[in-house]
N, CA, C and O atoms as a GROMACS GRO file, in nm:
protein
  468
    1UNK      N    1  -0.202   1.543  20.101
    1UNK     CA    2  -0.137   1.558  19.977
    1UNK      C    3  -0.200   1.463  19.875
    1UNK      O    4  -0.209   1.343  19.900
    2UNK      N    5  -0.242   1.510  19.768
    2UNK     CA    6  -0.316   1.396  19.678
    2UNK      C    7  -0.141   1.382  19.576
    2UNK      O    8  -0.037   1.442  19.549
    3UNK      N    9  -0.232   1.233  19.550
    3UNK     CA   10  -0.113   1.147  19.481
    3UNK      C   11  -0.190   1.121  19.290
    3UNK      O   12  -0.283   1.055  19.244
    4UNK      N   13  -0.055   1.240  19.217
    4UNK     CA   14  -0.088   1.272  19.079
    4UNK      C   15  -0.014   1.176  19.019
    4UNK      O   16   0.102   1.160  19.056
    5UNK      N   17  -0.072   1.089  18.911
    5UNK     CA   18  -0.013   1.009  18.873
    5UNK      C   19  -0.012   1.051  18.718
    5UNK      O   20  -0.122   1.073  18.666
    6UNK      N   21   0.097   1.063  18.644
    6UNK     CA   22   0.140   1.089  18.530
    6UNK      C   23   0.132   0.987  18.464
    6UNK      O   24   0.206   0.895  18.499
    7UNK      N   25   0.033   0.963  18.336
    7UNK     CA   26   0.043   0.865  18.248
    7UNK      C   27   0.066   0.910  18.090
    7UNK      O   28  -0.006   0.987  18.026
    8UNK      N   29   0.201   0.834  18.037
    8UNK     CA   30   0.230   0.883  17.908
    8UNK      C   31   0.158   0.860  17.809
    8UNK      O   32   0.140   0.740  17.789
    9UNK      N   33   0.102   0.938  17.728
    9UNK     CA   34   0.074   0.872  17.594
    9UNK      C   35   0.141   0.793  17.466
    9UNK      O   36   0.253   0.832  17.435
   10UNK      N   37   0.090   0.698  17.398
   10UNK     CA   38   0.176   0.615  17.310
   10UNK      C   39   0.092   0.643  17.229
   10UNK      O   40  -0.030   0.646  17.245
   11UNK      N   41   0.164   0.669  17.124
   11UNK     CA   42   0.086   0.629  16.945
   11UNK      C   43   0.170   0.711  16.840
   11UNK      O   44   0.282   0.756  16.863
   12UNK      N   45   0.115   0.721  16.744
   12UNK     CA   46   0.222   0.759  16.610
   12UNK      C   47   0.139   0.943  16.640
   12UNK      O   48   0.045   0.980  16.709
   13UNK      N   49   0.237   1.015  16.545
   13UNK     CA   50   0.192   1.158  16.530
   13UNK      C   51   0.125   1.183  16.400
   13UNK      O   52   0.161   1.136  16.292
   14UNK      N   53   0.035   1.253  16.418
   14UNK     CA   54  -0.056   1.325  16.272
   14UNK      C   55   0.048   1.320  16.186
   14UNK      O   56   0.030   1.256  16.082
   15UNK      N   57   0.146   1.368  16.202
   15UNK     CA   58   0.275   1.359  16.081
   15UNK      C   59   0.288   1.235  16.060
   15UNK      O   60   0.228   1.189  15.964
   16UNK      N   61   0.372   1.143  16.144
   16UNK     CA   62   0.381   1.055  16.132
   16UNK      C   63   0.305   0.972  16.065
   16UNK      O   64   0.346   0.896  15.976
   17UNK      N   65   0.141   0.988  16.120
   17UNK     CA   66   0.063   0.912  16.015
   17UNK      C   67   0.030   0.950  15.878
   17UNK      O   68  -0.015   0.862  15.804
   18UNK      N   69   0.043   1.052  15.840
   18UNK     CA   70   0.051   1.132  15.729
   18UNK      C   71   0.133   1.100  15.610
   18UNK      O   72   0.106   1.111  15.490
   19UNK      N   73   0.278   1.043  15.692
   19UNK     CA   74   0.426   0.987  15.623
   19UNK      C   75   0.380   0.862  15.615
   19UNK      O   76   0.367   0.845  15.494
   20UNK      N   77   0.351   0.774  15.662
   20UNK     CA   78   0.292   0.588  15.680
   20UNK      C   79   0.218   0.610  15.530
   20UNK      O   80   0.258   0.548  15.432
   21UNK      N   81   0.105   0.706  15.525
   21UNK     CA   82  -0.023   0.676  15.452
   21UNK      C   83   0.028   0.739  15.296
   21UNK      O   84  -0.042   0.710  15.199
   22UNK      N   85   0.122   0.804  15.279
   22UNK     CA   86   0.200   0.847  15.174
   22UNK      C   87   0.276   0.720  15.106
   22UNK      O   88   0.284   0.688  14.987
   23UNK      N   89   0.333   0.657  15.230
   23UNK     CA   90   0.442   0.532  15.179
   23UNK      C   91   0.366   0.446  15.125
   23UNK      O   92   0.407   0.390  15.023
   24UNK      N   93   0.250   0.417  15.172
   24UNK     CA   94   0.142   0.315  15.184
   24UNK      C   95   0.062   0.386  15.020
   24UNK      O   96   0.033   0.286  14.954
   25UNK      N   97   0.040   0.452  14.978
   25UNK     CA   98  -0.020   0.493  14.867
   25UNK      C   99   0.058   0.478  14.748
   25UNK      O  100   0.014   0.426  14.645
   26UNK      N  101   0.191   0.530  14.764
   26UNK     CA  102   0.314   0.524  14.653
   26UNK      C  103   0.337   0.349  14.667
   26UNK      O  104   0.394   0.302  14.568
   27UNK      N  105   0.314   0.285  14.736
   27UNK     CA  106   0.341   0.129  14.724
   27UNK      C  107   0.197   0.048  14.644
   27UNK      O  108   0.203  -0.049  14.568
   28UNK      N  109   0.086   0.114  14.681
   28UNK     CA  110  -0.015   0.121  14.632
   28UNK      C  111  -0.028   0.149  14.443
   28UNK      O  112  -0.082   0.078  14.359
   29UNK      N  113   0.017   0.227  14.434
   29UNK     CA  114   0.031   0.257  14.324
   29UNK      C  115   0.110   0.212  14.172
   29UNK      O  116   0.088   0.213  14.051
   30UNK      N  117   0.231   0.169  14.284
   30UNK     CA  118   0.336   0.068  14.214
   30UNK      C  119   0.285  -0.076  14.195
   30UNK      O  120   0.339  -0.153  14.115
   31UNK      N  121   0.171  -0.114  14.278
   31UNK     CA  122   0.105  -0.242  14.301
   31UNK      C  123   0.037  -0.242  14.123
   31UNK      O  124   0.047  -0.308  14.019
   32UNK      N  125  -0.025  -0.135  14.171
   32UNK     CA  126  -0.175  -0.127  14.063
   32UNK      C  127  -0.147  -0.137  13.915
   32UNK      O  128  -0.228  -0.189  13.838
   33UNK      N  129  -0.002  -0.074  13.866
   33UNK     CA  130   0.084  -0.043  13.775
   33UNK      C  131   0.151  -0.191  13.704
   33UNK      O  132   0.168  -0.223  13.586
   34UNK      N  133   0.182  -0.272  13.848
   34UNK     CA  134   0.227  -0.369  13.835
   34UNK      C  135   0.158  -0.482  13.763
   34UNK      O  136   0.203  -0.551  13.672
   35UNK      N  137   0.033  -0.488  13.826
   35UNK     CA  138  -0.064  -0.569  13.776
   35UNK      C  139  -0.091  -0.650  13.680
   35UNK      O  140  -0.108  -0.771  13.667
   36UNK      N  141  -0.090  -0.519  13.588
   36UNK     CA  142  -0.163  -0.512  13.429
   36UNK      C  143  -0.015  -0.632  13.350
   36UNK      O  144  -0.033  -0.735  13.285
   37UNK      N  145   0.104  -0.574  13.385
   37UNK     CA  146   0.223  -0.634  13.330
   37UNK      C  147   0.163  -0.818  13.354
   37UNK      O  148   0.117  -0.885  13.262
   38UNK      N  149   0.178  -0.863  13.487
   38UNK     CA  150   0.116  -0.991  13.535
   38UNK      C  151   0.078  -1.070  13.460
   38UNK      O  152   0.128  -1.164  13.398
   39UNK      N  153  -0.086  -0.993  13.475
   39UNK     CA  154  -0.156  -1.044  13.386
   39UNK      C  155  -0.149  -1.074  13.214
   39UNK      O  156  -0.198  -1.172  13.157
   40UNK      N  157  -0.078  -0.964  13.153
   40UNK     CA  158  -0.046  -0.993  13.008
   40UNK      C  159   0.094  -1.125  13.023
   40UNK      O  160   0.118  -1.200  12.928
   41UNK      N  161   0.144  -1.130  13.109
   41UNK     CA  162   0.267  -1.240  13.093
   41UNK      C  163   0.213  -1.351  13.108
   41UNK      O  164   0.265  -1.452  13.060
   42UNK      N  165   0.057  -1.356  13.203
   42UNK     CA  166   0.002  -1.509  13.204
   42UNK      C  167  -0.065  -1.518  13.101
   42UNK      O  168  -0.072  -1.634  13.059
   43UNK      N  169  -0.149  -1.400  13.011
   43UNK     CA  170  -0.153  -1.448  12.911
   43UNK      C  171  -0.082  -1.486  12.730
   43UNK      O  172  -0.139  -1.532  12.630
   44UNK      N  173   0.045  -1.448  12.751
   44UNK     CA  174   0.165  -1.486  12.718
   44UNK      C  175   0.196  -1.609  12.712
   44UNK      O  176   0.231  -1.667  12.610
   45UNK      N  177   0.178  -1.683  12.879
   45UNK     CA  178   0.185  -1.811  12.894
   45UNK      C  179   0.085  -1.894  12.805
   45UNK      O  180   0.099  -1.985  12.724
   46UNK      N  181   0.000  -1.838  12.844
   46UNK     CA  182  -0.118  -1.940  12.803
   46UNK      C  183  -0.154  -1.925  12.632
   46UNK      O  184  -0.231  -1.989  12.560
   47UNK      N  185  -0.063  -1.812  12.605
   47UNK     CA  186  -0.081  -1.824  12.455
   47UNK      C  187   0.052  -1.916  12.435
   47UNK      O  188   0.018  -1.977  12.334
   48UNK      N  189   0.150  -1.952  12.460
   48UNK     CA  190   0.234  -2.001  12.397
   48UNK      C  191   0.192  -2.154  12.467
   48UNK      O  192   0.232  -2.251  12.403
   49UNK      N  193   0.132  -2.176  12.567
   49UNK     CA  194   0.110  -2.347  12.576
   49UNK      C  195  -0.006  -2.410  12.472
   49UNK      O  196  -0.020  -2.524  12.427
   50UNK      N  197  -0.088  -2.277  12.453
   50UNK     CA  198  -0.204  -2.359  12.348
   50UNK      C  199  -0.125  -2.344  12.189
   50UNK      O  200  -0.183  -2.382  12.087
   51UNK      N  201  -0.017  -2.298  12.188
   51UNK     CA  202   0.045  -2.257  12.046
   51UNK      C  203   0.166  -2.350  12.001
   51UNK      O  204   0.202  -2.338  11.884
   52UNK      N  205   0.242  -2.452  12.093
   52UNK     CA  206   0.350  -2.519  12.109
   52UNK      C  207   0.294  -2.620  11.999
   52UNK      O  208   0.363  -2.650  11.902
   53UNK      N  209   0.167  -2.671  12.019
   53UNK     CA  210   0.206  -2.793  11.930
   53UNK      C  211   0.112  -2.780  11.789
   53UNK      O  212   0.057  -2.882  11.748
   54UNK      N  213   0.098  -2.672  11.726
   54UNK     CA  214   0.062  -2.601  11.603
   54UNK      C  215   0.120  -2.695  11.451
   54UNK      O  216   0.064  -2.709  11.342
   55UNK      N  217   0.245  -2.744  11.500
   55UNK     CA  218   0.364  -2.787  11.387
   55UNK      C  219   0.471  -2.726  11.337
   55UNK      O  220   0.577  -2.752  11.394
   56UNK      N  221   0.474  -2.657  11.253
   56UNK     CA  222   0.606  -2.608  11.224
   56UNK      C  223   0.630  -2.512  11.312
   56UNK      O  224   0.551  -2.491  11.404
   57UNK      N  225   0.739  -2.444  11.295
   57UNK     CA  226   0.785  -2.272  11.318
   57UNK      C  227   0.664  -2.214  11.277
   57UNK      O  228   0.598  -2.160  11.365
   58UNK      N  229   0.616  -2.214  11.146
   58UNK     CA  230   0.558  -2.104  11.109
   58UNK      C  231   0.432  -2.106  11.144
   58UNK      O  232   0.362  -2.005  11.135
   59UNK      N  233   0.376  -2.247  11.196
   59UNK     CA  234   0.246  -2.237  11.185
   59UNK      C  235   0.227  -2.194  11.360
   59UNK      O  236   0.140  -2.116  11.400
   60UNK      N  237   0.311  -2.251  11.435
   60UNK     CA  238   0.302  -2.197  11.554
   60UNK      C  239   0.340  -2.029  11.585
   60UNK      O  240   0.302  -1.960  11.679
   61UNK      N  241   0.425  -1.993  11.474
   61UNK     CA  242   0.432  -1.784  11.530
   61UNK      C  243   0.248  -1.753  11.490
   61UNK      O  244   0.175  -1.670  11.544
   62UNK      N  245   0.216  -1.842  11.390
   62UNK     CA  246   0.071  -1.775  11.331
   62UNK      C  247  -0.067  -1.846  11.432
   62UNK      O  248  -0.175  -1.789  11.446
   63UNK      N  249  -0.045  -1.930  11.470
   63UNK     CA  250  -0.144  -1.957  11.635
   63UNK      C  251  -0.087  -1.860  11.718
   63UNK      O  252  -0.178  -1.832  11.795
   64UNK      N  253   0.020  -1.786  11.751
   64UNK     CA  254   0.114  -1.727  11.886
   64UNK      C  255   0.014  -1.631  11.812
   64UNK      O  256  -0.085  -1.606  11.881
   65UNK      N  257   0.016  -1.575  11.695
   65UNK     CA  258  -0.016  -1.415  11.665
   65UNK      C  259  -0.164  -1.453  11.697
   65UNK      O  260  -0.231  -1.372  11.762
   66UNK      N  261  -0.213  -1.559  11.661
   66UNK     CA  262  -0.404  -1.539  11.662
   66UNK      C  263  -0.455  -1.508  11.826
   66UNK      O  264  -0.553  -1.437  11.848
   67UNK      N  265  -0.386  -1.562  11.919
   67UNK     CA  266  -0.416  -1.556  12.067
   67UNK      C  267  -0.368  -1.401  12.103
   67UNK      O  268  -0.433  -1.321  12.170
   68UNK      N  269  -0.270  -1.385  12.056
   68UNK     CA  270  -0.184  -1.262  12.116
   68UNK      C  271  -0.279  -1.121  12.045
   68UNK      O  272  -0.272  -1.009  12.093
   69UNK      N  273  -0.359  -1.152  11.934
   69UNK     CA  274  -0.486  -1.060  11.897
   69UNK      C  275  -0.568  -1.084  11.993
   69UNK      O  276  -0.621  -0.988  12.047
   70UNK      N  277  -0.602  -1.233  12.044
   70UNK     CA  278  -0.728  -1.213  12.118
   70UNK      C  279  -0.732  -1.154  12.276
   70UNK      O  280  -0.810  -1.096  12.351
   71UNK      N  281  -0.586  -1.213  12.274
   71UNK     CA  282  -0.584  -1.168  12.435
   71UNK      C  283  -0.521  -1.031  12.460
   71UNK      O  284  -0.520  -0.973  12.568
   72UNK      N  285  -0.476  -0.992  12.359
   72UNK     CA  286  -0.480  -0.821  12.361
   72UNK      C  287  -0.283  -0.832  12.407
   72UNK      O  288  -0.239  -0.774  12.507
   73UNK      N  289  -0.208  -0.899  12.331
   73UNK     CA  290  -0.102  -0.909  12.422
   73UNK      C  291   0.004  -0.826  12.316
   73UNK      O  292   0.029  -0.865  12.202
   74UNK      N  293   0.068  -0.684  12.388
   74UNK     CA  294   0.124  -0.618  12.338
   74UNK      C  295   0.262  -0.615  12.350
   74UNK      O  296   0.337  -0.572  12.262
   75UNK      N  297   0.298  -0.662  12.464
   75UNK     CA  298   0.466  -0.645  12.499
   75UNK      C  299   0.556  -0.720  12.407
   75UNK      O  300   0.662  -0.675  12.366
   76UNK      N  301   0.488  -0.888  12.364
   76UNK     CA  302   0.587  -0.897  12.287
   76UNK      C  303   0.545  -0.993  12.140
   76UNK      O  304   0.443  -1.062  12.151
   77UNK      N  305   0.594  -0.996  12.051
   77UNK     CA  306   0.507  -1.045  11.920
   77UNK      C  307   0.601  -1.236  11.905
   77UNK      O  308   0.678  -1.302  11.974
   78UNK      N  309   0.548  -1.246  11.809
   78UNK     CA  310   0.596  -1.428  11.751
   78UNK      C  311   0.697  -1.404  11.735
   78UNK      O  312   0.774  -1.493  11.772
   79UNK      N  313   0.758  -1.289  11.677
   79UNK     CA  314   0.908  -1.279  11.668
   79UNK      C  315   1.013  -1.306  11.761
   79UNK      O  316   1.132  -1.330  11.738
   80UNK      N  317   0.937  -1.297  11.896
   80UNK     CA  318   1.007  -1.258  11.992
   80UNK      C  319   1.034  -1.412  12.082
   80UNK      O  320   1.088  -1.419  12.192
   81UNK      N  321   0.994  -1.504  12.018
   81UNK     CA  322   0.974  -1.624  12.080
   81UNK      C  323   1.118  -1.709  12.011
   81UNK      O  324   1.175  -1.707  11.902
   82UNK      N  325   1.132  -1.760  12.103
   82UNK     CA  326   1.235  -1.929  12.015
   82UNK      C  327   1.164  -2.027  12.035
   82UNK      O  328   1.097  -2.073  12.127
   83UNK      N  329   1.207  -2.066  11.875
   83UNK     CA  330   1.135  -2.212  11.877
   83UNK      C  331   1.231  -2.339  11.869
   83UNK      O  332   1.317  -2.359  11.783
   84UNK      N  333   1.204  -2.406  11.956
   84UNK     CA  334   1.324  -2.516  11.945
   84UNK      C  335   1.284  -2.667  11.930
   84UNK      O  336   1.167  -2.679  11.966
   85UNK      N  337   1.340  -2.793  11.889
   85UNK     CA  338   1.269  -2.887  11.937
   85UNK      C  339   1.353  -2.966  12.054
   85UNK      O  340   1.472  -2.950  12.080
   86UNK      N  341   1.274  -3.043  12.108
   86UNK     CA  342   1.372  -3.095  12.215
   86UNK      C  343   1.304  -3.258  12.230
   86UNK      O  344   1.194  -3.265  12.176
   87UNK      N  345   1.336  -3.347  12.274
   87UNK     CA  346   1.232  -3.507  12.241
   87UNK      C  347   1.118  -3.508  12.171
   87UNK      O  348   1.007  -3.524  12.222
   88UNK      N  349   1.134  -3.496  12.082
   88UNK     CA  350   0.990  -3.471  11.997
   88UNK      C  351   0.931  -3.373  12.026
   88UNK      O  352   0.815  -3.366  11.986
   89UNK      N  353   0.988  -3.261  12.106
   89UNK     CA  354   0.847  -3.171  12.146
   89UNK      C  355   0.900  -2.998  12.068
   89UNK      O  356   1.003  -2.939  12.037
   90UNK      N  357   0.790  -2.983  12.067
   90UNK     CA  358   0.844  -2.830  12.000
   90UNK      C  359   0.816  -2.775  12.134
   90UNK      O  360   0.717  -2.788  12.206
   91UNK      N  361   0.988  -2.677  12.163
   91UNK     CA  362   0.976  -2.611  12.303
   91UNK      C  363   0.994  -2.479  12.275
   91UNK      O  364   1.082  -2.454  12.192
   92UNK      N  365   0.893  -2.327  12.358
   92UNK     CA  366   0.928  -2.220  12.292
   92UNK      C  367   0.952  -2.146  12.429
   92UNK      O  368   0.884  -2.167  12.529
   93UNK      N  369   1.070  -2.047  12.422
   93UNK     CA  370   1.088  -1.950  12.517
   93UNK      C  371   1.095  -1.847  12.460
   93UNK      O  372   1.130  -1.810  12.348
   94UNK      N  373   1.049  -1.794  12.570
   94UNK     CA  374   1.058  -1.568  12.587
   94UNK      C  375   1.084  -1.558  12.694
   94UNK      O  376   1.043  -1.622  12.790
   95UNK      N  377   1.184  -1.446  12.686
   95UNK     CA  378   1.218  -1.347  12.830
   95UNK      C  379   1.232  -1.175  12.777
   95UNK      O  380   1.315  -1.131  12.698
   96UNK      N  381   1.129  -1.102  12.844
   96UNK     CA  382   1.094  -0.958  12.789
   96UNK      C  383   1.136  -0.893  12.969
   96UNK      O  384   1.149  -0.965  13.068
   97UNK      N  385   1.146  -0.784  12.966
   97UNK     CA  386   1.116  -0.703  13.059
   97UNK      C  387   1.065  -0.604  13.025
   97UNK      O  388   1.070  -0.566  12.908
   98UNK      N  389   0.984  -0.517  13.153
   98UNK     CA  390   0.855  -0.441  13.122
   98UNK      C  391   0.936  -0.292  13.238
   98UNK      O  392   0.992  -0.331  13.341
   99UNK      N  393   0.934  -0.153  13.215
   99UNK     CA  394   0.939  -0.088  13.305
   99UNK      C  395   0.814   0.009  13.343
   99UNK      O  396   0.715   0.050  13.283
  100UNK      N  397   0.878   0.028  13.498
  100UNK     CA  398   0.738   0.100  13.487
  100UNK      C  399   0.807   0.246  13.586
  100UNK      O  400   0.859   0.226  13.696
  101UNK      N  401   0.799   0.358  13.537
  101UNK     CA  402   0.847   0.464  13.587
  101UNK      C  403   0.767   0.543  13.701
  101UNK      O  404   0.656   0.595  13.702
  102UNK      N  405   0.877   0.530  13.807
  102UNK     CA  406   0.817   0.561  13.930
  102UNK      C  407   0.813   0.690  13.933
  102UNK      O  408   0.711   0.730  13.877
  103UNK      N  409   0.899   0.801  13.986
  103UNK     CA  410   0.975   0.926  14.001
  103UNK      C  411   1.072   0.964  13.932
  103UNK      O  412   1.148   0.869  13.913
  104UNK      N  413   1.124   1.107  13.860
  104UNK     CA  414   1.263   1.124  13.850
  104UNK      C  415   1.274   1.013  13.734
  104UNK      O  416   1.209   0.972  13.638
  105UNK      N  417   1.402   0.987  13.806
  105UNK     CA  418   1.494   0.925  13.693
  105UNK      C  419   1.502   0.794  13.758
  105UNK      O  420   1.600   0.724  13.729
  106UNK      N  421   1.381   0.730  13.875
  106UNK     CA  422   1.388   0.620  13.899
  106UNK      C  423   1.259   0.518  13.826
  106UNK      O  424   1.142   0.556  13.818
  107UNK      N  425   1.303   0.393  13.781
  107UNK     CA  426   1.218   0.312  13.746
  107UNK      C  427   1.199   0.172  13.807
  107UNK      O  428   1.302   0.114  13.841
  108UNK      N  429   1.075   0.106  13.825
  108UNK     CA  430   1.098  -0.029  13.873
  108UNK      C  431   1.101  -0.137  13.770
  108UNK      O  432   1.014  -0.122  13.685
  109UNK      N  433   1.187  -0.253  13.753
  109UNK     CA  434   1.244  -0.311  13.624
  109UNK      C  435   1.151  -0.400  13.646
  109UNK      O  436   1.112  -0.383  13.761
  110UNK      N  437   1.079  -0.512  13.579
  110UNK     CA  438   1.033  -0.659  13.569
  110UNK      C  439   1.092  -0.743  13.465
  110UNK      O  440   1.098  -0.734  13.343
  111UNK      N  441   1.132  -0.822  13.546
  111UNK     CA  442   1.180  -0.919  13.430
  111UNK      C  443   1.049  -1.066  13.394
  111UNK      O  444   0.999  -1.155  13.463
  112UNK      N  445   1.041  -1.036  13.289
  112UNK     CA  446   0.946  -1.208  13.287
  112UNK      C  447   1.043  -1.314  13.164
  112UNK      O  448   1.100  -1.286  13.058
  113UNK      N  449   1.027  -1.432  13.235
  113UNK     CA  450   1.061  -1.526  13.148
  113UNK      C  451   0.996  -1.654  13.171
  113UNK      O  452   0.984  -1.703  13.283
  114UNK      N  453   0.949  -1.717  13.045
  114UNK     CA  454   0.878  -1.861  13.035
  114UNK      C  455   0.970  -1.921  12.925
  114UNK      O  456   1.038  -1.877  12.833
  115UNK      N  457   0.934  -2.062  12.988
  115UNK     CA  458   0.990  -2.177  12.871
  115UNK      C  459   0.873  -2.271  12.869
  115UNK      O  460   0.818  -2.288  12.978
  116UNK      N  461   0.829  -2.328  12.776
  116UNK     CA  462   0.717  -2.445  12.751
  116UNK      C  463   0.810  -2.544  12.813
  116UNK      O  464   0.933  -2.545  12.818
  117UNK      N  465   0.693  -2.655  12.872
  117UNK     CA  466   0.757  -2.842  12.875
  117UNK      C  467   0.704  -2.890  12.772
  117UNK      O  468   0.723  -3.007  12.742
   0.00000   0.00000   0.00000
């Protein structure tokens, strides 16, 4: 009598991998989307730390606007900033959010917010 030994196979199914590489693309995609937002909020940052100590209100929205031309920054303008002072220092915050529409009637929200020291 020969002795048949049954060995199962393990691994995911063509479907299965099919569904993974779908999830994996739509996350992909939301990544790539995401990005661009990022990057304009760091340069946001970096326009409002080289813009804080300008002098007045006005002269600092008009350094905020000269960077925010150069660095191409659209989401949010000088208007959108407070200017405050706090120990001698002129301190400015923004908080914007950005959406970015996934499917349907679903969207993924970002919130950004900076304050100068």
């Amino acid at each position: 009598m020969r002795n048949i030994s049954v060995v199962r196979q393990a691994g995911i199914s063509f479907i299965g991998m099919i569904f993974f590489i779908a999830l994996l693309a739509a996350g992909a995609v939301l990544v790539a989307q995401a990005i661009p937002t990022l990057i304009e909020f760091q340069a946001v940052v970096k326009a409002m730390e080289r813009s804080k100590d300008a002098g007045s209100p006005a002269e600092v929205r008009n350094s905020f606007e000269r960077a925010a031309q150069i660095d191409d920054i659209k989401s949010i303008s000088s208007r959108d900033l407070e200017i405050s002072r706090a120990n001698d220092r002129t301190v400015l915050k923004v908080a914007y959010s950005k959406e970015i529409h996934m499917f349907g009637p679903a969207y993924l929200l970002l919130k950004y917010a900076h304050t100068t020291k």
